[in-house]
C-alpha positions as CSV (number, residue, x, y, z in Angstrom):
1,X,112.9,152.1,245.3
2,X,109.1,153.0,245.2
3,X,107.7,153.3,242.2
4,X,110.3,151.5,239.9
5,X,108.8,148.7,238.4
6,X,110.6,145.9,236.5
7,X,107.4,144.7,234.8
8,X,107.3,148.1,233.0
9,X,111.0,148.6,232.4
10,X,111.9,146.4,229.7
11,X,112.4,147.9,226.9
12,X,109.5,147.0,224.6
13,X,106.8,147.2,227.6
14,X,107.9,150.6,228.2
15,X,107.3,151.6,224.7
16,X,104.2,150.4,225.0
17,X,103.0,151.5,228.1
18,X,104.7,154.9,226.9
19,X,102.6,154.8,223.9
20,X,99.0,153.7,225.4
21,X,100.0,156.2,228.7
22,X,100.0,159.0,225.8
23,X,96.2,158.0,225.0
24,X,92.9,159.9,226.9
25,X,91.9,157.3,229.6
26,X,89.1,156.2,227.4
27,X,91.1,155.6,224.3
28,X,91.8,152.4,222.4
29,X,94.5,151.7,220.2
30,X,94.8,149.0,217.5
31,X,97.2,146.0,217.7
32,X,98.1,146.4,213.9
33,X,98.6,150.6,214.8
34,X,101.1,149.6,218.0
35,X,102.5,147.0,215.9
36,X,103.8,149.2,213.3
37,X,104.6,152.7,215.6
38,X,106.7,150.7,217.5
39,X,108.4,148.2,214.7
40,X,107.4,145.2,216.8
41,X,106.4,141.5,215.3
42,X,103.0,139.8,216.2
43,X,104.7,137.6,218.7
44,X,106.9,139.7,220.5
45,X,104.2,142.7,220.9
46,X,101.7,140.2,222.0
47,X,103.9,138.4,224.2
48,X,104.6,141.6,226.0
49,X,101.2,142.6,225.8
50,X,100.3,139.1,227.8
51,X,102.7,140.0,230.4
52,X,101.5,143.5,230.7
53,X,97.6,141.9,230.6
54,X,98.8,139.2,233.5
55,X,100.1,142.2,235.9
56,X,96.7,143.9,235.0
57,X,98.5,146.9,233.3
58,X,96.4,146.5,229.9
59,X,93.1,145.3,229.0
60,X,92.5,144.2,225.5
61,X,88.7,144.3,223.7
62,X,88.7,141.7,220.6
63,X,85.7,143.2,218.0
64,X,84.9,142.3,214.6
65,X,85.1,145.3,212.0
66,X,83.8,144.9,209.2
67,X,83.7,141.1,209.7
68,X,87.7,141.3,211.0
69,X,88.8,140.5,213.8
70,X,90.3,143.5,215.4
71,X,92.2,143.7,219.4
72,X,92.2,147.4,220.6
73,X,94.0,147.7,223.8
74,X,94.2,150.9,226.6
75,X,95.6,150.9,230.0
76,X,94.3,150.3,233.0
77,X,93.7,152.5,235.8
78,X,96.2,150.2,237.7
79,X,98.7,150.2,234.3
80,X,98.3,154.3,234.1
81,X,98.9,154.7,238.1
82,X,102.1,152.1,237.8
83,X,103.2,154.1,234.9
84,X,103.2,157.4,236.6
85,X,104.9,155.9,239.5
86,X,107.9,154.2,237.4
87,X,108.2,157.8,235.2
88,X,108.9,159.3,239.3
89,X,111.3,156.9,240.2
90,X,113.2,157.2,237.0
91,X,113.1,161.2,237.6
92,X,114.4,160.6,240.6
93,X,117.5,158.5,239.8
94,X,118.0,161.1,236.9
95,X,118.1,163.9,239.6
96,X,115.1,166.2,238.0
């Protein structure tokens, strides 16, 4: 099926890619922010995060603020166009 995408459809990686798809194209979100909205722990968010980073889905930034280290993470064009196209496919197996 075009469009589906198994990267994507776990469960937790569409959460995220739910949540940073609901972000402006030039937004950034905060680890610690996606951590808590979606009731994830350190290692499974960023082990999802690492697959979504490896299919070049996400793109991470690592700053310091106010002298802490801080990862804020968006989607790529590629993640945002691959996320549109797996939202299709599932409308299309739902029938709308």
């Amino acid at each position: 099926m075009s469009g589906f995408d198994d990267i994507i459809h776990q469960p937790a990686r569409l959460k995220i890619m739910s949540s940073l798809a609901a972000l402006a194209e030039d937004e950034k979100v905060d680890f610690s922010h996606l951590k808590t909205l979606l009731r994830l722990s350190d290692g499974n968010l960023g082990a999802h995060l690492l697959k979504l980073e490896e299919a070049g889905y996400v793109s991470q930034e690592k700053l310091f603020v106010d002298r802490k280290p801080r990862t804020f993470l968006q989607l790529t064009r590629t993640g945002r166009e691959a996320f549109q196209g797996h939202v299709q496919a599932l409308k299309a197996i739902l029938g709308s």
